[in-house]
CHARMM internal coordinates of N, CA and C (Angstrom, degrees):
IC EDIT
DIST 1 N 1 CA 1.4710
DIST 1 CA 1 C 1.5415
ANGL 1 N 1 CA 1 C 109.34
DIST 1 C 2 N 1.2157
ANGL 1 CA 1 C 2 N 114.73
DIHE 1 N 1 CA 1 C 2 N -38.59
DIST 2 N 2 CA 1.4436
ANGL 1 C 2 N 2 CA 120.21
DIHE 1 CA 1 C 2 N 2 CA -175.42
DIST 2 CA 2 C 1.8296
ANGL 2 N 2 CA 2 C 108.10
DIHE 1 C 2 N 2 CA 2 C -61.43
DIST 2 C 3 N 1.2851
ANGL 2 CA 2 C 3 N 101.87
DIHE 2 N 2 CA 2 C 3 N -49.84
DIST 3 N 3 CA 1.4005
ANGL 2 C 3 N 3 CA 111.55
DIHE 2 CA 2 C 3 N 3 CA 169.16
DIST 3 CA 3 C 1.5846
ANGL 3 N 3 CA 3 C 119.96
DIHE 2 C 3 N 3 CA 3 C -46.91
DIST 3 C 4 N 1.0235
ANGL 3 CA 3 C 4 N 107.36
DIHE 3 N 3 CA 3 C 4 N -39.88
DIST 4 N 4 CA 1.6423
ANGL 3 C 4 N 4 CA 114.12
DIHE 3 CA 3 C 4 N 4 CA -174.44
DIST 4 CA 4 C 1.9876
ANGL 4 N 4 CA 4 C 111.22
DIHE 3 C 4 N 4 CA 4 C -80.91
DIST 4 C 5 N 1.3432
ANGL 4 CA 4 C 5 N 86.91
DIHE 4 N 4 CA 4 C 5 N -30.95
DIST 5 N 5 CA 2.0478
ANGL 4 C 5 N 5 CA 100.21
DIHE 4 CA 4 C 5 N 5 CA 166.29
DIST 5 CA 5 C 1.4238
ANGL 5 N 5 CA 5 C 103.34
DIHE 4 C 5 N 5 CA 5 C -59.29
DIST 5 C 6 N 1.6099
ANGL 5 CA 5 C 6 N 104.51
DIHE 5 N 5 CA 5 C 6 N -61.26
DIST 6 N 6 CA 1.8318
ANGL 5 C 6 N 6 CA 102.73
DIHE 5 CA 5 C 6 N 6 CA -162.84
DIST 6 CA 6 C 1.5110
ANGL 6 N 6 CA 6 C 90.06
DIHE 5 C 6 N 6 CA 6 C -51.80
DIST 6 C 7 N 1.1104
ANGL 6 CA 6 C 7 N 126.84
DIHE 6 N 6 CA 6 C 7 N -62.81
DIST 7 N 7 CA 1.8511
ANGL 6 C 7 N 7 CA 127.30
DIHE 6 CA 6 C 7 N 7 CA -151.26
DIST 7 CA 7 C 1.7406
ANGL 7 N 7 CA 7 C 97.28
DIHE 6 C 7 N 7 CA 7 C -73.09
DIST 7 C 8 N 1.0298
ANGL 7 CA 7 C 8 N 133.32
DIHE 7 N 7 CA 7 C 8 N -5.39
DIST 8 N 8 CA 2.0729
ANGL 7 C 8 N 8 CA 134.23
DIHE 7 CA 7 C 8 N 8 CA 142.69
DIST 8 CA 8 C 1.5988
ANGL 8 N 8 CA 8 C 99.86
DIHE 7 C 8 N 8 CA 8 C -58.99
DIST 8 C 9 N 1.0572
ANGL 8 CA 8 C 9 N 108.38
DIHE 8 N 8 CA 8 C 9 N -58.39
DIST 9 N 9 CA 1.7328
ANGL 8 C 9 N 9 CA 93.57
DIHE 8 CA 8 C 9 N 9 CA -160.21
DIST 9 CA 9 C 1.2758
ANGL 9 N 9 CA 9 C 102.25
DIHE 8 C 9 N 9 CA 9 C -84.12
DIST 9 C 10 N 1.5735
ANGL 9 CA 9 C 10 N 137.45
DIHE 9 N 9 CA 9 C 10 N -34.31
DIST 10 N 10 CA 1.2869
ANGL 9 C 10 N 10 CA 119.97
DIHE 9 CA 9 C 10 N 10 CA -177.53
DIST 10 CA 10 C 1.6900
ANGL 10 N 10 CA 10 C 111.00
DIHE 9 C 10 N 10 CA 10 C -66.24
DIST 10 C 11 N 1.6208
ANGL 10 CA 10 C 11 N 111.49
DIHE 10 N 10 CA 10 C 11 N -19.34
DIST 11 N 11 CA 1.3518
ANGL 10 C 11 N 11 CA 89.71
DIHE 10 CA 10 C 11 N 11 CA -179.47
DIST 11 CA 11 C 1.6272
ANGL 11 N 11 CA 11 C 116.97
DIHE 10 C 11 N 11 CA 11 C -104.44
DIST 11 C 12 N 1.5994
ANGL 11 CA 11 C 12 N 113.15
DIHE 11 N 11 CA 11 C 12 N 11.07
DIST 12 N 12 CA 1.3242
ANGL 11 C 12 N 12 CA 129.69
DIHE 11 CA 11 C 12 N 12 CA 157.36
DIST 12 CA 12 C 1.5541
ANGL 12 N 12 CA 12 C 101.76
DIHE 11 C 12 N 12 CA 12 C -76.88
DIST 12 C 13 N 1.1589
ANGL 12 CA 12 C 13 N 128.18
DIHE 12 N 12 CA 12 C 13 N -47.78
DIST 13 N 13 CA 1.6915
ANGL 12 C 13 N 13 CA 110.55
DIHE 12 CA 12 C 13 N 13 CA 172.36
DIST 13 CA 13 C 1.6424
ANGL 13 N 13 CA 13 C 125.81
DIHE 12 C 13 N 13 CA 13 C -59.54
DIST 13 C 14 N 1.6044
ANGL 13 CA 13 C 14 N 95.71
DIHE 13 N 13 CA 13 C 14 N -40.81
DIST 14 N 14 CA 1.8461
ANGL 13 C 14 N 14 CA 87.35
DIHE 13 CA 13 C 14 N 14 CA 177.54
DIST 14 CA 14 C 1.4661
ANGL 14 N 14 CA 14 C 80.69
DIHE 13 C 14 N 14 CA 14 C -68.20
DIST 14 C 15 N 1.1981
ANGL 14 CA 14 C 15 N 156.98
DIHE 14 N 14 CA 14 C 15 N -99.62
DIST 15 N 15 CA 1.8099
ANGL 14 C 15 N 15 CA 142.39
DIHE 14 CA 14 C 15 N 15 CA -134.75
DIST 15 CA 15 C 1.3918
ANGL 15 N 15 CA 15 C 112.27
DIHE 14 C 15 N 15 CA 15 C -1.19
DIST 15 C 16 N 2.1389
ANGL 15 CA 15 C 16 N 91.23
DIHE 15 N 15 CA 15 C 16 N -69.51
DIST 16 N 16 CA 1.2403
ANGL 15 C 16 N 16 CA 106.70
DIHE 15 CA 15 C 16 N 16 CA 173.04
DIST 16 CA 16 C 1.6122
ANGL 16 N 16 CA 16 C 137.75
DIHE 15 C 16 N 16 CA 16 C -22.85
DIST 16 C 17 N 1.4113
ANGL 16 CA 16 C 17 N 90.45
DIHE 16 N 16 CA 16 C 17 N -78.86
DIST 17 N 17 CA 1.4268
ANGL 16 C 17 N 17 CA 113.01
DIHE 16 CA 16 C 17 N 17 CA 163.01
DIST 17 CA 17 C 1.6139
ANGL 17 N 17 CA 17 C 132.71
DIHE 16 C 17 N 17 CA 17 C -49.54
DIST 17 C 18 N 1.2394
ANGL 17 CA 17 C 18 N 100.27
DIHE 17 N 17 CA 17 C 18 N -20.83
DIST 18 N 18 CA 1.6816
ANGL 17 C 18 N 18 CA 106.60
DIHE 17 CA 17 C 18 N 18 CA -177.96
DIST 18 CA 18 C 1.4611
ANGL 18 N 18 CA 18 C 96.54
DIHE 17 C 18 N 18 CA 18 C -101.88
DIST 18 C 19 N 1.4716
ANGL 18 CA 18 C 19 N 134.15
DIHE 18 N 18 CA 18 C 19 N -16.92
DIST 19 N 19 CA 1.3564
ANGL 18 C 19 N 19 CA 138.98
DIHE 18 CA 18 C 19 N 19 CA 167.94
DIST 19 CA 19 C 1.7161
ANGL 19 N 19 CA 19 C 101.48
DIHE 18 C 19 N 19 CA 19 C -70.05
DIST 19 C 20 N 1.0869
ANGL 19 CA 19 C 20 N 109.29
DIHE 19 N 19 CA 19 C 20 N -67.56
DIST 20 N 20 CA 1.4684
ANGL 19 C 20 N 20 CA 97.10
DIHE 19 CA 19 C 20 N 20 CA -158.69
DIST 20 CA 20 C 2.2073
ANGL 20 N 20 CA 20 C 95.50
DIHE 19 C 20 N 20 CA 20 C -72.12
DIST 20 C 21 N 0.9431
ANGL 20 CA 20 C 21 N 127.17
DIHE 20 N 20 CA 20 C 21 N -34.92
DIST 21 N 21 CA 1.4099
ANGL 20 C 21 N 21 CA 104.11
DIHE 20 CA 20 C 21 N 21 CA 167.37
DIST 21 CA 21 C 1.2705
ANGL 21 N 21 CA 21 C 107.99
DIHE 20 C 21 N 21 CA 21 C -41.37
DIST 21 C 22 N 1.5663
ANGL 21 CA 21 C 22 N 132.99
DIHE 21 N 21 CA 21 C 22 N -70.14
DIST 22 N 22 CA 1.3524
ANGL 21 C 22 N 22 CA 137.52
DIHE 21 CA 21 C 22 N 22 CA -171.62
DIST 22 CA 22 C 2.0233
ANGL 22 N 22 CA 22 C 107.42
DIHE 21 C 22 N 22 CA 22 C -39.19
DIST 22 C 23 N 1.2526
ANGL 22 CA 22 C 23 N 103.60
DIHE 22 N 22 CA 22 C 23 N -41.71
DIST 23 N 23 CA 1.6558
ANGL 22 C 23 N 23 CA 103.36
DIHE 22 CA 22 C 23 N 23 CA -178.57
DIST 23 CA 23 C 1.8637
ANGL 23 N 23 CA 23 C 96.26
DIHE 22 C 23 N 23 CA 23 C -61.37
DIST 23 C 24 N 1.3135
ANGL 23 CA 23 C 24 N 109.14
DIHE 23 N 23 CA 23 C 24 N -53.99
DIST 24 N 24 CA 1.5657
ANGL 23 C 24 N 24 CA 119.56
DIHE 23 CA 23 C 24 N 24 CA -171.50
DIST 24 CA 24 C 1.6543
ANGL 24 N 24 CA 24 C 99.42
DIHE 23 C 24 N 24 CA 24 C -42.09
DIST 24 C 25 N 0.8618
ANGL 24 CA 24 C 25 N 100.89
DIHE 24 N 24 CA 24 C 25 N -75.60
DIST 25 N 25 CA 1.8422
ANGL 24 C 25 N 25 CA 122.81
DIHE 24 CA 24 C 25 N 25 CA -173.73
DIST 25 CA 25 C 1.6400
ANGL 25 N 25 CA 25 C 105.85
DIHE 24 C 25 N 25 CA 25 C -37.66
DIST 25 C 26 N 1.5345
ANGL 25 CA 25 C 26 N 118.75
DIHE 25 N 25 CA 25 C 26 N -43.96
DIST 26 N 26 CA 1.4003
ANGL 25 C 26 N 26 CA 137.34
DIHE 25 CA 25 C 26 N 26 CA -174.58
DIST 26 CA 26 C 1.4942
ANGL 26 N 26 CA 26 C 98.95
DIHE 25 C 26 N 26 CA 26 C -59.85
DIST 26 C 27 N 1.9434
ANGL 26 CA 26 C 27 N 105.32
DIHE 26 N 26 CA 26 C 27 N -69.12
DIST 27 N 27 CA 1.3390
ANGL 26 C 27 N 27 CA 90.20
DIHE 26 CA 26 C 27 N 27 CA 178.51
DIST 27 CA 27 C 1.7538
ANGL 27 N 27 CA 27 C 133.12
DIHE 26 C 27 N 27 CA 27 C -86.64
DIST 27 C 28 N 0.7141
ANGL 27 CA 27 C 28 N 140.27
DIHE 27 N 27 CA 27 C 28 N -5.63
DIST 28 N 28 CA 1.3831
ANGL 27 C 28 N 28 CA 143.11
DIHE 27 CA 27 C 28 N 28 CA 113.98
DIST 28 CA 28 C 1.5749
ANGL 28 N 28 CA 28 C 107.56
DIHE 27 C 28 N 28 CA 28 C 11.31
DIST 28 C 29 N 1.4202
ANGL 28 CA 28 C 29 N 126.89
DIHE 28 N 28 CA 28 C 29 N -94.12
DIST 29 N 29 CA 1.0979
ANGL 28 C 29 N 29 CA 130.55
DIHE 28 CA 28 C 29 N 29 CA 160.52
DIST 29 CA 29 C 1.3881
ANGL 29 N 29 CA 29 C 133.40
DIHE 28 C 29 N 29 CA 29 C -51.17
END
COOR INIT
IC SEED 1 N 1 CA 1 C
IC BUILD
C-alpha cells in the first residue's frame, strides 16, 4: 500500500510540474 501512495504523489508532482511549465510556455508566448 505504501508503494502505491509514493507513485500518487510522484505522479501528483509531475501534474504539478507539467502545469506550471505549461503557465511558463503560455506566457512566453
Amino acid at each position: 500500500m505504501k508503494h502505491l501512495e509514493l507513485s500518487r504523489g510522484v505522479i501528483a508532482e509531475s501534474l504539478q510540474i507539467i502545469e506550471s511549465l505549461r503557465t511558463t510556455i503560455g506566457v512566453r508566448r
